[in-house]
LOMAR-385831 format. One record per residue (C-alpha): residue in three letters; x, y, z negated; residue number from 1. Coordinates in pm, whole numbers. Layout:
N
> ALA|X|Y|Z|NUM;
...
//
This chain:
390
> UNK|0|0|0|1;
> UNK|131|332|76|2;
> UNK|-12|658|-31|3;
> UNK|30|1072|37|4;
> UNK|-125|1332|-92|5;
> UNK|-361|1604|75|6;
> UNK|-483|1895|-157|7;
> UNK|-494|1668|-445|8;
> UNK|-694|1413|-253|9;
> UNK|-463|1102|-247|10;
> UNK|-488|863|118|11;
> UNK|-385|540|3|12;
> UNK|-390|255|321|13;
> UNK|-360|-91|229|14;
> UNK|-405|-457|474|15;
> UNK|-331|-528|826|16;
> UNK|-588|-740|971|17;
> UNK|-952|-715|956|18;
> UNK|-1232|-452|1006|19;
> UNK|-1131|-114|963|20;
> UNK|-1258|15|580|21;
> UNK|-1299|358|439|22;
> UNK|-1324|336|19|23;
> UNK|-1462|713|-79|24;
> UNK|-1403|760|-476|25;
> UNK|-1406|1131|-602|26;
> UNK|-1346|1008|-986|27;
> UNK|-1119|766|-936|28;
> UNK|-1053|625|-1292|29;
> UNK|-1147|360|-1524|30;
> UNK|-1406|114|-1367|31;
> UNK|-1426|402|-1076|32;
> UNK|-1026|284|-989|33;
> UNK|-1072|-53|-1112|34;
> UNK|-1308|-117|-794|35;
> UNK|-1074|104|-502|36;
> UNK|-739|-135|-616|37;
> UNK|-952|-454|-672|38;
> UNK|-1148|-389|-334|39;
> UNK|-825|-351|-124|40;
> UNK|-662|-609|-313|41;
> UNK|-896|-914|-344|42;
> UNK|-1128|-828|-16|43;
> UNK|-935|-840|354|44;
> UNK|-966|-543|592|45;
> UNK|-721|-282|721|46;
> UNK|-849|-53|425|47;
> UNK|-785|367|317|48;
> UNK|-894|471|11|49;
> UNK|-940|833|-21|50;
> UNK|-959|935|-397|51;
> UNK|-990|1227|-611|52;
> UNK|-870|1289|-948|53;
> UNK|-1104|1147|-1230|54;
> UNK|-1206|1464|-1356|55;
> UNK|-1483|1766|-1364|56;
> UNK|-1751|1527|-1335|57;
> UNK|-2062|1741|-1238|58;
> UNK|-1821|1904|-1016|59;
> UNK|-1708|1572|-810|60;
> UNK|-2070|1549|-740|61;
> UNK|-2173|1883|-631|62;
> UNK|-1811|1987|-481|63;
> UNK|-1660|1645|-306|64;
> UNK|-1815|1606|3|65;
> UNK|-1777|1959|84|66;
> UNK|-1386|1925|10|67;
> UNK|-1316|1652|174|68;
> UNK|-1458|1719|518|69;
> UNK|-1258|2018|519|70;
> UNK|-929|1851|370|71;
> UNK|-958|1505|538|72;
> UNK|-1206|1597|847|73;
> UNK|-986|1445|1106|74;
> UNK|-980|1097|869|75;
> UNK|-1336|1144|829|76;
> UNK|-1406|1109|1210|77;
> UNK|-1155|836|1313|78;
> UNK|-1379|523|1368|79;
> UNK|-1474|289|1106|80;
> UNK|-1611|-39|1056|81;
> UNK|-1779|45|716|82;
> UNK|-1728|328|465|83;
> UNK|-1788|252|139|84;
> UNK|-1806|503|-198|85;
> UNK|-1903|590|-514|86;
> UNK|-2218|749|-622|87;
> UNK|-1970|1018|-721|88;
> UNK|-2022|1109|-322|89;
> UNK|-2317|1340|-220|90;
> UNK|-2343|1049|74|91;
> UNK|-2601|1273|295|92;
> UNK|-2398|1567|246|93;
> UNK|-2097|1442|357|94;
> UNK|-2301|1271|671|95;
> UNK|-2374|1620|796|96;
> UNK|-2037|1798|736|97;
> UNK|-1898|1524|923|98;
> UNK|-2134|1386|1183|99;
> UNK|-1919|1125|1300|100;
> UNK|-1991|945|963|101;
> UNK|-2316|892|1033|102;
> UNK|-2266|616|1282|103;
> UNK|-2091|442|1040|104;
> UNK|-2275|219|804|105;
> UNK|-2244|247|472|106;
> UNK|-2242|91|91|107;
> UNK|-2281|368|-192|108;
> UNK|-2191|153|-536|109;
> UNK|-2378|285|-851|110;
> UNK|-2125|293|-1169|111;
> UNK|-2369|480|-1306|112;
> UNK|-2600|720|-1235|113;
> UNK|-2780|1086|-1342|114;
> UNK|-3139|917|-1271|115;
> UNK|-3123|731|-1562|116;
> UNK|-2907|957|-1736|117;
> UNK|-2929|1005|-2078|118;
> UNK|-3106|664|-2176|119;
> UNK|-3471|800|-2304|120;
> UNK|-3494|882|-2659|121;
> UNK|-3042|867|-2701|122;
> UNK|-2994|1207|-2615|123;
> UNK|-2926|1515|-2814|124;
> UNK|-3082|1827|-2718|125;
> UNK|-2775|1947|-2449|126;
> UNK|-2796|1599|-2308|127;
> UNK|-3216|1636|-2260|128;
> UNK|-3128|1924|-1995|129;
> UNK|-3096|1681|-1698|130;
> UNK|-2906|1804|-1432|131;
> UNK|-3230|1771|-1157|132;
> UNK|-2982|1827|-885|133;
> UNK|-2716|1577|-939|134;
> UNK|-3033|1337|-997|135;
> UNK|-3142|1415|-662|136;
> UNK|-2800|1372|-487|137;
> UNK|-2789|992|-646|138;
> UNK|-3116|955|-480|139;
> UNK|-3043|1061|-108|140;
> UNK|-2661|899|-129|141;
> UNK|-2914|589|-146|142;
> UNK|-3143|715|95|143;
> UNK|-2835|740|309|144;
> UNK|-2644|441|256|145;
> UNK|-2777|111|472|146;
> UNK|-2672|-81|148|147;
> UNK|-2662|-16|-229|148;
> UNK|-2485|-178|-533|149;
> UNK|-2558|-173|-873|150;
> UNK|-2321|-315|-1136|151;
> UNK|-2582|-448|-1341|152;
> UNK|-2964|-565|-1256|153;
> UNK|-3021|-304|-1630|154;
> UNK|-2860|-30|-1426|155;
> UNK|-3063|-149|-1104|156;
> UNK|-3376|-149|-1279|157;
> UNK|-3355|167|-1516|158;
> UNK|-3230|375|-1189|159;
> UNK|-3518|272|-987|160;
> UNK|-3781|360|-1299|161;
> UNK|-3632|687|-1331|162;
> UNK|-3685|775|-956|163;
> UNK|-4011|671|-964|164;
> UNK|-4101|911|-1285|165;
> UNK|-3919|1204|-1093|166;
> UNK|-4033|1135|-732|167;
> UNK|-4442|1129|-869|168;
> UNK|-4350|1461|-1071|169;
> UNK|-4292|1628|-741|170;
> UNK|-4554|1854|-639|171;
> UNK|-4531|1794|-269|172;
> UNK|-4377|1658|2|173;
> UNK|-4261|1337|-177|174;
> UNK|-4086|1114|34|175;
> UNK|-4275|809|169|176;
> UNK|-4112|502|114|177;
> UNK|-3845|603|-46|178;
> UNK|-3862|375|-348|179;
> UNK|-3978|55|-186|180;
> UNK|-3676|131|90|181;
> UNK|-3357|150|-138|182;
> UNK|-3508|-130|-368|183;
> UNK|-3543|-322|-37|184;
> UNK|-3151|-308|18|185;
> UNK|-3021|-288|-311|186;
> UNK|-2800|-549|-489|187;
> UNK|-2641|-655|-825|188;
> UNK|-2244|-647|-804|189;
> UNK|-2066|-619|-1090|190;
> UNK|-1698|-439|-1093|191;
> UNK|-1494|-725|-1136|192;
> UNK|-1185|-766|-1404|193;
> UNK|-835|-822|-1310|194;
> UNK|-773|-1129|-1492|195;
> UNK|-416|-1111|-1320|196;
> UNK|-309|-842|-1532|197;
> UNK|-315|-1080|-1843|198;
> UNK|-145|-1369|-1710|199;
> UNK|157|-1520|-1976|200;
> UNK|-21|-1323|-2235|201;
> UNK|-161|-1577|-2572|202;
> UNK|-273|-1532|-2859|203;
> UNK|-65|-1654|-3162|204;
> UNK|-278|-1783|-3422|205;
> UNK|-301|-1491|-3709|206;
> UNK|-381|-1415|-4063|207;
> UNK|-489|-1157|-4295|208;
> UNK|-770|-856|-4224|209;
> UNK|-975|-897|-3925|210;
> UNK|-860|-660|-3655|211;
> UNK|-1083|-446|-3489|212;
> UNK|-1119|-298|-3113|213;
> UNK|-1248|41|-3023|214;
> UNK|-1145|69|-2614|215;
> UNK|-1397|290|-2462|216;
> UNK|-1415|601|-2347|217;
> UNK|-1428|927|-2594|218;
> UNK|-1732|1051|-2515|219;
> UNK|-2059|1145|-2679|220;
> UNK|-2198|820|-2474|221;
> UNK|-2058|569|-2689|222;
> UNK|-2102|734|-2992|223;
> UNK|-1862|681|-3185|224;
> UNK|-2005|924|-3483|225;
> UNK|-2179|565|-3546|226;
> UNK|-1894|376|-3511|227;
> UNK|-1679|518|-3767|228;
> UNK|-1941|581|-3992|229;
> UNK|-1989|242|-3975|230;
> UNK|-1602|159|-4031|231;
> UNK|-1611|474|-4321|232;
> UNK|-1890|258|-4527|233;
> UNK|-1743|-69|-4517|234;
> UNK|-1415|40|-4615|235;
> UNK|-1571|221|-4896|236;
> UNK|-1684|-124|-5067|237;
> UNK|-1310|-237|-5044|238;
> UNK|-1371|-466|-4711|239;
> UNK|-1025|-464|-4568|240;
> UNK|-963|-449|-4161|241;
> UNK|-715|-305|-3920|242;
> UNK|-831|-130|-3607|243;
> UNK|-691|-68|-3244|244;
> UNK|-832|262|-3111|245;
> UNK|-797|270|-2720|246;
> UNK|-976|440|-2428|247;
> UNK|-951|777|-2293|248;
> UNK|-1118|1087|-2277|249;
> UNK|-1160|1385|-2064|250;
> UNK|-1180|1741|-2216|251;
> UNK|-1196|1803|-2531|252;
> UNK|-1322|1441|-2723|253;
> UNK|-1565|1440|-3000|254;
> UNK|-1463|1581|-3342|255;
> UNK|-1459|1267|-3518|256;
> UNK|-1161|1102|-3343|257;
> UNK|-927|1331|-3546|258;
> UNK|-1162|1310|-3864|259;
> UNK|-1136|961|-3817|260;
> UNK|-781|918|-3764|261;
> UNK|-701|1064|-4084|262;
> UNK|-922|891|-4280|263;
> UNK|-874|563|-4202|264;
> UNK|-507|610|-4194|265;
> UNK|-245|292|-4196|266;
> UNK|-568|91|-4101|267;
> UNK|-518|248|-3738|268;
> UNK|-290|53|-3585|269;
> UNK|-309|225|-3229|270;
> UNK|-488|547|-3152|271;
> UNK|-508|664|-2765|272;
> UNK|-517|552|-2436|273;
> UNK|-251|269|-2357|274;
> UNK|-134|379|-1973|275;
> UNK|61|64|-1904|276;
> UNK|-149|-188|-1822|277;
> UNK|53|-438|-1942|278;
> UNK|50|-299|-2295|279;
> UNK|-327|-225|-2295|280;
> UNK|-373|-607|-2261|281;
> UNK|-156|-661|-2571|282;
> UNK|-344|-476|-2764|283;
> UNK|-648|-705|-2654|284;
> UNK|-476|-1001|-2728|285;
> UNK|-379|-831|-3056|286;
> UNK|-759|-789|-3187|287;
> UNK|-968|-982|-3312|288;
> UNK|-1344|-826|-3217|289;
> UNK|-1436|-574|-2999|290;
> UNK|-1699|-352|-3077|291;
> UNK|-1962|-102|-2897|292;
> UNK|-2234|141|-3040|293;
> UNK|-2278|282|-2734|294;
> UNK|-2596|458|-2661|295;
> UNK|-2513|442|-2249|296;
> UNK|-2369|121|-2092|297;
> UNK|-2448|-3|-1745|298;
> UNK|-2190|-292|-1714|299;
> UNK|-1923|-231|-1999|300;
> UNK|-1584|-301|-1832|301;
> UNK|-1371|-283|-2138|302;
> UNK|-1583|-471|-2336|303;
> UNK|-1535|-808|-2046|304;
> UNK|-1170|-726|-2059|305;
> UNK|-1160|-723|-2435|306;
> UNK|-1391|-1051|-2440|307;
> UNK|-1149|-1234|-2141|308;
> UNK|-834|-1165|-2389|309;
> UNK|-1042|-1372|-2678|310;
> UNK|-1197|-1153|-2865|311;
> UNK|-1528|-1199|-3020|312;
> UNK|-1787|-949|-2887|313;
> UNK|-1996|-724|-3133|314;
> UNK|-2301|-519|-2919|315;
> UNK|-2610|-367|-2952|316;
> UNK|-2899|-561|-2889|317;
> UNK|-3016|-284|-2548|318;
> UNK|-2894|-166|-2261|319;
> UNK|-2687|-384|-2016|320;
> UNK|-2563|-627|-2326|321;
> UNK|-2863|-908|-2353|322;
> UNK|-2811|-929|-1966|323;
> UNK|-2414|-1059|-2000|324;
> UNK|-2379|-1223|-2374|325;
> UNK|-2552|-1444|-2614|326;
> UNK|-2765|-1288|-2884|327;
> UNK|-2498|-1440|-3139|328;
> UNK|-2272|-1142|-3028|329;
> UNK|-2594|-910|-3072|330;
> UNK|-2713|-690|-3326|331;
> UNK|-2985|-445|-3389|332;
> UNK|-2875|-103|-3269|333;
> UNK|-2789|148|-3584|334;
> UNK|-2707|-171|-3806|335;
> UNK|-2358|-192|-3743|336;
> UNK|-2240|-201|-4095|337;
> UNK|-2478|-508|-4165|338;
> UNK|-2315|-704|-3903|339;
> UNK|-1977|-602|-3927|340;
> UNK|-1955|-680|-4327|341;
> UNK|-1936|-1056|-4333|342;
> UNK|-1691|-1087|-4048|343;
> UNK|-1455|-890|-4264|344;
> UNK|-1548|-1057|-4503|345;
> UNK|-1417|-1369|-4376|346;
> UNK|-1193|-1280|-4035|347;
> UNK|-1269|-1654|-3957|348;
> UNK|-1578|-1609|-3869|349;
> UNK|-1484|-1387|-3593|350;
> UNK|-1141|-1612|-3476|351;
> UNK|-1329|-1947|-3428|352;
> UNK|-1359|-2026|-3079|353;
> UNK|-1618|-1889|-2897|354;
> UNK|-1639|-2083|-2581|355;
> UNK|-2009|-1903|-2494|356;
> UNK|-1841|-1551|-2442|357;
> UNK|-1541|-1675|-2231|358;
> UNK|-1758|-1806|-2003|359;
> UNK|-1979|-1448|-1990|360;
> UNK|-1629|-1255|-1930|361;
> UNK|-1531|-1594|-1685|362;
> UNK|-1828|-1433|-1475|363;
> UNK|-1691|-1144|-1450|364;
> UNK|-1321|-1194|-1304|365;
> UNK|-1229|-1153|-938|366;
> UNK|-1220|-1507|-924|367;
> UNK|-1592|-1571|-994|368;
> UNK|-1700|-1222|-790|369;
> UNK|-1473|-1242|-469|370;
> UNK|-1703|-1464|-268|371;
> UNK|-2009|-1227|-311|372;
> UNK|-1790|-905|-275|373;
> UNK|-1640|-1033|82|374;
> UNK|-1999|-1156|184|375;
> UNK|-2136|-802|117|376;
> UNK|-1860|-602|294|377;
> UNK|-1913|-891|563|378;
> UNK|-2289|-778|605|379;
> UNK|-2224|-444|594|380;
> UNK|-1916|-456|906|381;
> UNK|-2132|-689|1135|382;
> UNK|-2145|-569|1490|383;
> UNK|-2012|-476|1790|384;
> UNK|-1677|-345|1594|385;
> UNK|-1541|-22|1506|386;
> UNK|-1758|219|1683|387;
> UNK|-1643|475|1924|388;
> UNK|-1685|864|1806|389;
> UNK|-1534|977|2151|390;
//
């Protein structure tokens, strides 16, 4: 793979043989990058990924398409097999800055989305100000794209509620159709985990306090204000743990990172985002459970990683969760503490084998995923070949 970089949009070209690919990711980071490198990696095709910097969020949606067809407009019309992005990408935007697109079919893949966006009844007041417009750009990128992907059949079904409630609150002109159309062509495809990356790595049997994994992102999403409130109570009644404290953030992260940090003090054993790769898998292989309060998860990428290293899984009972693991690893949202106590209690609850969740991360690899990834991007490129722009 070789790369350059174009006004901070980074051309990346990777394969020789097979149907000419376009990857469009404006936030390329986390499960967002995960995809581009596994795509071009795992999935044959002469591919060139054209990424953007994983940051300003609402801006990658309302600003991207109108960058890149003036950065990259003479990449944009070169012909293509099959172009496939983000929901990051205002699809139909981009389709009319740069015509040439249009003859070129396309898969928009839904990490998330702002239909759905925050859960009903999670969000603070801020939150409850839904952003109609970036809403309404997920919707036509699907009303553009010939396919659509969902990384969960929660996310699938929560994104096409949510467009139903906002296209009958229109008060005209509602699009006929439009529903039954991208339901019609949409699909479940989860972002697969690079097992790869752990290979040689074990875990050596251990003693003493259970050790506990935090490896989301830093955002108000995953609240972590319940998390180590959680963590503040138990360690209160004398329950001894250690903690690994991973993820990343962007801007400024919630005030109760650095409240946290000092309180629970030599318990942290890691605080921040791990860069190497390599590294951030030992740290996996280092806990014991992994656990999420979040009030927002459509797939949960760290938490399969965390679960493929051997770590015991500790979720709410919502969201995408009941859909991948067994209600063992399940408990009632806001009762954290409850279910957290007897495990440190006795760590050996959580370090028996738990053959159940292995096979829910197994799922989840490259491995297990490749077949239906290539016979999707197979669909998508059938034809008469790349198709001439003139």
């Amino acid at each position: 793979m070789v790369g350059m970089g174009r006004n901070e949009v980074i051309i990346q070209r990777a394969g020789e043989d097979g149907p000419r690919l376009l990857f469009i990711e404006p936030y390329a980071n986390a499960s967002h990058r995960a995809l581009c490198d596994g795509l071009s990696r795992h999935v044959p095709a002469r591919w060139t990924l054209v990424t953007l910097p994983g940051r300003h969020f609402r801006w990658r949606l309302r600003g991207a398409a109108s960058h890149l067809a003036l950065a990259v407009g003479d990449l944009l019309r070169q012909p293509w097999d099959g172009l496939v992005c983000s929901a990051m990408l205002n699809l139909a935007e981009l389709r009319g800055l740069a015509p040439e697109l249009g003859q070129t079919p396309a898969l928009a893949y839904f990490h998330e989305n702002q239909m759905a966006y925050p859960a009903p009844g999670r969000a603070d007041a801020r939150q409850r100000e839904r952003d109609l417009f970036l809403a309404w750009t997920n919707l036509t990128t699907a009303q553009a794209a010939q396919q659509v992907a969902f990384n969960s059949d929660y996310q699938r079904r929560e994104f096409l509620a949510a467009a139903g409630a906002l296209l009958a609150a229109l008060p005209d002109a509602a699009p006929p159709g439009l529903l039954e159309a991208i339901a019609a062509k949409s699909a479940v495809l989860p972002v697969p985990l690079e097992a790869s990356e752990a290979a040689g790595l074990e875990r050596p049997p251990r003693v003493g306090p259970l050790r506990l994994l935090w490896n989301h992102r830093w955002h108000q999403d995953k609240d972590p204000e319940a998390f180590f409130a959680a963590l503040g109570d138990l360690a209160g009644q004398g329950l001894e743990f250690e903690l690994a404290v991973l993820g990343f953030g962007s801007g400024r992260p919630p005030e109760v990172f650095a409240a946290a940090r000092s309180a629970l003090g030599e318990r942290a054993r890691q605080w921040g985002a791990v860069a190497d790769r390599r590294e951030y898998w030992r740290w996996l292989h280092w806990a014991d459970l992994v656990v999420s309060t979040a009030l927002q998860e459509n797939q949960g990428l760290a938490v399969a990683e965390a679960v493929w290293a051997g770590c015991r899984p500790l979720l709410p009972r919502a969201l995408v969760y009941p859909e991948l693991y067994p209600e063992a690893c399940l408990y009632p949202p806001g009762r954290l503490a409850a279910a957290l106590a007897p495990l440190l209690a006795d760590p050996d609850l959580a370090r028996a084998p738990q053959p159940a969740t292995r096979r829910a991360a197994a799922a989840l690899t490259w491995r297990a995923l490749e077949p239906a990834w290539r016979a999707r991007l197979a669909q998508l490129t059938a034809g008469d070949g790349p198709r001439d722009h003139g």
